[in-house]
C-alpha angles and dihedrals in degrees: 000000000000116000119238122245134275115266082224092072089059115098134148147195095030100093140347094243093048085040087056091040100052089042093063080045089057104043089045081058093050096049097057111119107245099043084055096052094048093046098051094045087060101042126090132247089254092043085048095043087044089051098049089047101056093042093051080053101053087049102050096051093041100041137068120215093259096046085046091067102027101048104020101029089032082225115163119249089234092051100046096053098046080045091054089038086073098048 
């Protein structure tokens, strides 16, 4: 398993291209299992519904369908079109 990055590498406010490259940091960080865990066990029905809201948003506007399933639902290629092909 690849290791996440160092909290080091994160920095903000200095230039677009190290703004976009500390956020994928951050939100690596954030996606590690037991961090996770811990924070959504501590948060409260409105800060959980307010997070997924505004995720679901992001998505939405950034990715396309396919990139939806591929890269967020780690859905094969094979196995989403055959999926959308029924719908």
């Amino acid at each position: 398993m690849k290791q996440p990055p160092s909290a080091s590498a994160i920095c903000f406010g200095l230039d677009e291209e190290l703004d976009r490259s500390s956020c994928a940091h951050y939100l690596q960080l954030l996606g590690q299992e037991q961090l996770a865990e811990l924070l959504s066990s501590r948060m409260s029905s409105d800060e959980i519904a307010a997070l997924i809201d505004f995720c679901s948003k992001l998505l939405h506007r950034h990715l396309s369908k396919q990139e939806y399933h591929d890269l967020f639902l780690r859905e094969g290629r094979e196995h989403s079109s055959s999926k959308h092909a029924h719908e």
